[in-house]
N, C-alpha and C positions, 0 to 999 in steps of 0.2 A: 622217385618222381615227386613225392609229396614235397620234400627237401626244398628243390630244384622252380615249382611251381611257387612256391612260397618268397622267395627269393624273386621271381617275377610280378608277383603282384603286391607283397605287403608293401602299404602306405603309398599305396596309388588309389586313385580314382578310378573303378576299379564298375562296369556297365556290361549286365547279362541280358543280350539281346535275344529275343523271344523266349517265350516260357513256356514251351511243350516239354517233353518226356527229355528232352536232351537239356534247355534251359534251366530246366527243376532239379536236375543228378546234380547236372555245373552248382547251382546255388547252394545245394547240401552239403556238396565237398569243402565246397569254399566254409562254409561256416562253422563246418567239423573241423575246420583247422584252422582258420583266422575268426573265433567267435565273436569278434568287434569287429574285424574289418567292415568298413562304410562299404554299402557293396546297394547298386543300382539296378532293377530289372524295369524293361522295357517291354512292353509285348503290344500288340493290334488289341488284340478281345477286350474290351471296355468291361465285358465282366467276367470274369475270370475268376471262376468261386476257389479253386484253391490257392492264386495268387493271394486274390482277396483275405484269405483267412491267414496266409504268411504273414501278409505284412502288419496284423494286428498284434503279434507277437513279438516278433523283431523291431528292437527300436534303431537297430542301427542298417535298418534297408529301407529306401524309396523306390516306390514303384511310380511307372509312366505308362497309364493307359491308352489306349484307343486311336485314332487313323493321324494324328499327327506323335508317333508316338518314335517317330526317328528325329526328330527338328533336336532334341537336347545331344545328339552322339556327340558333338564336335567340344563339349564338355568334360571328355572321361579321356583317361591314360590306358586303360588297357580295357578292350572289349573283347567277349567271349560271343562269336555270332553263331546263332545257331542255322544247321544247313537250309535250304532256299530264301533265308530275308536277302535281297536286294538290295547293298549299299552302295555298290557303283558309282551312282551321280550325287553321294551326298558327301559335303563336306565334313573333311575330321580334323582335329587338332594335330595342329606339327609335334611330331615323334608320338603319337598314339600308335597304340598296336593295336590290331583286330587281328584275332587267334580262335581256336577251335578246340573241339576236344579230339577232333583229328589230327590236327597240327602239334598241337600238345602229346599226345599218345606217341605218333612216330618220332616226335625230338625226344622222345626218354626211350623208346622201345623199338625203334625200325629193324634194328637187328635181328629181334624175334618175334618180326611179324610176317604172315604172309596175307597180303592185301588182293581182295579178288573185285572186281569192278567190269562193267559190260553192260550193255542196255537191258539185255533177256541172259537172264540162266543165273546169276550173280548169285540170289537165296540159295537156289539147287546148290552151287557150286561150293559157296561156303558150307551150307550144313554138311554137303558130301566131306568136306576136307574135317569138318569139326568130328564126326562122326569117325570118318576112318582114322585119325587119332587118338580119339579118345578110346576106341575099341583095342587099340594096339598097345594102350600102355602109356599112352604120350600125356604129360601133364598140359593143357590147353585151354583156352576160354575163347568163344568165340562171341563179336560185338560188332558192333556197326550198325548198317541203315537195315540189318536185319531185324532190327527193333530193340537192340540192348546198347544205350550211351556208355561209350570207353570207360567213362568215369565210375558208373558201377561194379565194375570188373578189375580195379585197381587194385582192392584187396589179396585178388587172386595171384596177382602176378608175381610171378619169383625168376631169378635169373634165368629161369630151365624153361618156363614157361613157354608154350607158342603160342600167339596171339593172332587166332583166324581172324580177320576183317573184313565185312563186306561194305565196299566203298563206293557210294550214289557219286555223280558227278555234280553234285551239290556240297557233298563233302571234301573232295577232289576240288575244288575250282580255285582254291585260295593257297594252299598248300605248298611248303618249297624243299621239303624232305618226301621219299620216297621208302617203300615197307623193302625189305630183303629182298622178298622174294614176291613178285607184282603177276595177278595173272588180268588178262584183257583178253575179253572172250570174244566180243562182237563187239560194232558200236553203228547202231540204225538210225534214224532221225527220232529226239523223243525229247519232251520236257522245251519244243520250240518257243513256248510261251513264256519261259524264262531265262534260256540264254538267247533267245532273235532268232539264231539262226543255226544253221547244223555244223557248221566252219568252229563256230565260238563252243559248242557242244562237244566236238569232236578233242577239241582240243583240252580241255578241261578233264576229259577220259583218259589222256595222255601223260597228264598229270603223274599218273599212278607211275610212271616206272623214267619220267624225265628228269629224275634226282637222284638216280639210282649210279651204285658206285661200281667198280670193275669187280668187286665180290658179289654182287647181287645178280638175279634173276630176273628176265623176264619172258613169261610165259605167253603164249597168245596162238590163235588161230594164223597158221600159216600163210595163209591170203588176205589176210588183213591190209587192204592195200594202203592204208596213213598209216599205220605201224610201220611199215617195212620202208617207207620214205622217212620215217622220223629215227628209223636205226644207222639210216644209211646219215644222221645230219650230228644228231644227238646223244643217242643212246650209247652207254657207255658198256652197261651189263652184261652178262651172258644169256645169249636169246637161246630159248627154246620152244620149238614148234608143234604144233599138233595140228594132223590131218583126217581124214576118212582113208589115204593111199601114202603109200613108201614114196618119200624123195627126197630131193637134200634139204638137209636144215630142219628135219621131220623127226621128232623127238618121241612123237606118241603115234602110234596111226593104227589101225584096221588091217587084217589078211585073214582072210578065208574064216572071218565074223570072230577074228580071236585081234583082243587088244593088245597093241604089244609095245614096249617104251626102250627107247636107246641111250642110254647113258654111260658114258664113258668111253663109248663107242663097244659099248656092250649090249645085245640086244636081248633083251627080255620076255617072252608070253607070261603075261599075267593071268589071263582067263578069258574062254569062250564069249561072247556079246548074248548070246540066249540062256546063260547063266544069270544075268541080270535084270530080271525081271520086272522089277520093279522102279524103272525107269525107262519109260518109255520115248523112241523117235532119234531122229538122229541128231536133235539137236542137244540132248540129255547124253549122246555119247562122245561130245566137242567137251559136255561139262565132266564126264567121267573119264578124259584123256586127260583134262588141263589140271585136274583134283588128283591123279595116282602121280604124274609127274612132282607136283608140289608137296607131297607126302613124302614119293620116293626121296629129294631131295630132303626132307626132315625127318630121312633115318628110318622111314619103313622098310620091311621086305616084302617083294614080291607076294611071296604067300601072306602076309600078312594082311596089304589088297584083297587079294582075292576072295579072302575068309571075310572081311570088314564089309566089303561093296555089297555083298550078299542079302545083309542085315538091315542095308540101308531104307529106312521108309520116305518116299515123296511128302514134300510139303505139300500143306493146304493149299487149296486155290490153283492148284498146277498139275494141268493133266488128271484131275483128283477124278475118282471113280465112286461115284455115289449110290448107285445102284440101279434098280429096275423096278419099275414103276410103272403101274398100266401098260405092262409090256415093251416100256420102251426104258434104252438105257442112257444112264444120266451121266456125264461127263462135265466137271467147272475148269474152264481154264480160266477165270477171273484177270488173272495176273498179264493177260495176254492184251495188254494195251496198244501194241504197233503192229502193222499189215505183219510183216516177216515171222511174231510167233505163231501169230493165227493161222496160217501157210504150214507152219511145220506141224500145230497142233493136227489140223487137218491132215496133213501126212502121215502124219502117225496113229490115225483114228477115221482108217478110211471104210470103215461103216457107218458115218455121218449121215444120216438122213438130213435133221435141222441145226443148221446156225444158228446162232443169236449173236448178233452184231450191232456194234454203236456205241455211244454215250457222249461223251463229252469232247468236240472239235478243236482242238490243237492247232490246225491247218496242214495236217501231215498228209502227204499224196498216198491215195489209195488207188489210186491205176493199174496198180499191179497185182495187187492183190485181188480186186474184181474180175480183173481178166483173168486170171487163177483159177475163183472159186465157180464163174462161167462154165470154164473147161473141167469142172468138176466133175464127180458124182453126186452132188448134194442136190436136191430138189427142192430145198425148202428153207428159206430165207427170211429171220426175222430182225426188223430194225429198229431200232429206236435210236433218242436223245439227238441231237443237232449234226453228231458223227453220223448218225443210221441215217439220216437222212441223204444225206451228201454221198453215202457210198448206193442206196439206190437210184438215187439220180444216175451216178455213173452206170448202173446195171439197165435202165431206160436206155439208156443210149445204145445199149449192145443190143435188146430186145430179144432175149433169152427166153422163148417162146416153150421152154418146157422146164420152165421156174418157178417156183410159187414166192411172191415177195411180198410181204406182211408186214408193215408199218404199226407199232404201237405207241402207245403214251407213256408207256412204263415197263421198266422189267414184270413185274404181278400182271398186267394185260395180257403175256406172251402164253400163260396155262392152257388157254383155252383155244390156241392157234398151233401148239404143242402137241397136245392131244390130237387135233383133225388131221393135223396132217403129215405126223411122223408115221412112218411103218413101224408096226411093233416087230422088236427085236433087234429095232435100228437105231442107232445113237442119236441121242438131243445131246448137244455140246454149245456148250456156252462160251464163245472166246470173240472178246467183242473187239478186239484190235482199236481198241478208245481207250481213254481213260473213262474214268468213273462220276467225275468231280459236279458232273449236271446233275445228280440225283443221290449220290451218293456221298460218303463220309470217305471212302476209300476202296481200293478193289476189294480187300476182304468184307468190306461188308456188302457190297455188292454180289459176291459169291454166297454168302450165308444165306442171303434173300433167294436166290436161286436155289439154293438146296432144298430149302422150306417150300418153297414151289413143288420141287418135283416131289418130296416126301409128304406131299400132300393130293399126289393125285390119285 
């Protein structure tokens, strides 16, 4: 790849847009192997203490700070964009490239990647697949929006190599190659604030398996109803399906709580569903149908599933089990940003006494989700941030006369509303079906703050 990249950018004009964790790999590379190339970073943060202390040492980088800090693109031959900047309505120079380290990764290595992407489950899914790999023998590195830039995992890679990828539709949006083997788990309304609308969102997810060749794969929830119009227009690959029930075109499914996968028109039991404990809900077992399928095709056995899945431990911030506390048990699903995971969290944690819901407003419809958590079990309901607001307004309207709805200013506010009014020995769950971004850095930190809560009471 180093070759190949080389070859695309020496002695161009050559502009690394934004400089986070992915911006910062991209400039290292670049200068570990072109140490003169004239090379441009652009980012928003006017102060940027480790841009800042780069470019005192490099004589051969300009940096472009602060809110007009896209007006110079239309300057540069080949730009490396890092995932959510927005250059859509800005003009660029005739025959300039805008590229990625997505785009770059699958043009040297599509072959042996498998690329996982979906609104909710995508973390689970990847780590699931990196894990039961890596436990079986398999040489593998896994990268993506799970927080590792492709770029630092270049070393690792060898022809044998699998290359798990977890893929944001941020990274997706721009892209015109497609990974081997592509899984697409769900796709809800999310991130409306940045592509408009759910139409432009949708299709961006699509991404992942709409350059995929008659050897490749593509895996996905069986009812996925824009999947299964875009197979019937586009898709070239061979589809494989996963469900909760046996039917056609059903590659993974559920009998009698044993998971079991069909390949080759050979049917398989892998293992029991109550063997797996530590994954909880059914929508954790959409993620552990679409991850043995995509293993099986990279040369697992059967048993060798069954023994790996075992071992597996949940991420942070997901369904995460924190303990007991003043009698009451603490449950973060942080990561739970859209009504549909908060729905399954809740199902899958139906000794919920209190919610916590809210943060930051999208404009995603919560209609459904209130009417949901009405017909619950839950008794006790805390809101906050511009989201929580807007979902109890919706809850006014029903007048759900045996609710308790609590309005705060803050996640830290909710302690003392926690404590009155949970049953001990009933779950406080935290899964606020918002994003984070009114108060927070991100959901993990979001989540952390909550932990400190309850490990405080």
């Amino acid at each position: 790849m180093i070759d190949g990249l080389i070859k695309k950018i020496k002695g161009k004009n050559v502009l690394i847009l934004g400089f986070g964790r992915e911006g910062e790999s991209t400039y290292q590379l670049l200068r570990k192997i072109l140490p003169f190339q004239k090379i441009t970073i652009a980012d928003r943060n006017n102060d940027h203490e480790r841009l800042n202390h780069i470019s005192k040492t490099d004589h051969h980088l300009t940096v472009i700070k602060g809110k007009d800090y896209l007006n110079s693109i239309k300057e540069y031959d080949f730009i490396f964009k890092s995932p959510g900047i927005n250059i859509r309505d800005v003009a660029l120079k005739p025959g300039s490239i805008v590229s990625s380290q997505t785009q770059l990764l699958l043009e040297f290595f599509s072959k042996q990647t498998i690329g996982i992407t979906g609104t909710k489950g995508k973390s689970t899914t990847s780590s699931l697949i990196y894990h039961l790999l890596k436990e079986s023998g398999k040489d593998c590195v896994l990268v993506g929006n799970i927080g590792i830039p492709p770029f630092l995992a270049i070393d690792q890679i060898k022809p044998a190599t699998i290359i798990v990828f977890e893929l944001s539709a941020h990274q997706l949006e721009s892209i015109n190659v497609s990974p081997h083997i592509a899984i697409l788990l769900n796709v809800f309304e999310e991130h409306l604030d940045y592509f408009k609308s759910f139409e432009n969102y949708k299709q961006c997810k699509l991404n992942i398996c709409r350059n995929q060749k008659k050897s490749d794969y593509i895996i996905t929830y069986s009812d996925l109803k824009d999947l299964c119009e875009l197979k019937q227009r586009v898709i070239l690959s061979n589809q494989m399906g996963f469900s909760l029930s046996q039917k056609k075109n059903v590659h993974s499914y559920v009998n009698n709580e044993v998971i079991y996968l069909k390949i080759n028109n050979t049917i398989e039991a892998i293992c029991p569903t109550k063997e797996i404990t530590n994954l909880k809900g059914t929508h954790n077992l959409y993620n552990i149908m679409a991850a043995f399928l995509a293993c099986r095709l990279s040369g697992l056995t059967p048993d060798q599933l069954k023994m790996a899945v075992k071992t597996f431990k949940s991420l942070e911030h997901r369904l995460e089990y924190i303990g007991i506390y003043n009698g009451i048990v603490f449950y973060n699903d942080s990561i739970s940003t859209i009504p549909e995971s908060t729905i399954e969290a809740v199902k899958s944690l139906p000794e919920t006494d209190t919610l916590i819901l809210g943060g930051f407003d999208r404009g995603i419809n919560f209609e459904a989700l209130v009417q949901f958590l009405i017909q619950s079990n839950i008794r006790n309901f805390i809101f906050m941030g511009p989201a929580g607001r807007r979902m109890k307004l919706l809850f006014d309207q029903r007048m759900p006369n045996d609710k308790n709805l609590i309005v705060v200013n803050s996640l830290m506010d909710s302690a003392e509303f926690i404590v009155k009014y949970t049953q001990k020995g009933k779950i406080c769950l935290l899964s606020p079906a918002a994003a984070s971004y009114d108060a927070f850095k991100d959901f993990e930190e979001r989540g952390s703050v909550y932990k400190k809560i309850a490990r405080s009471l």
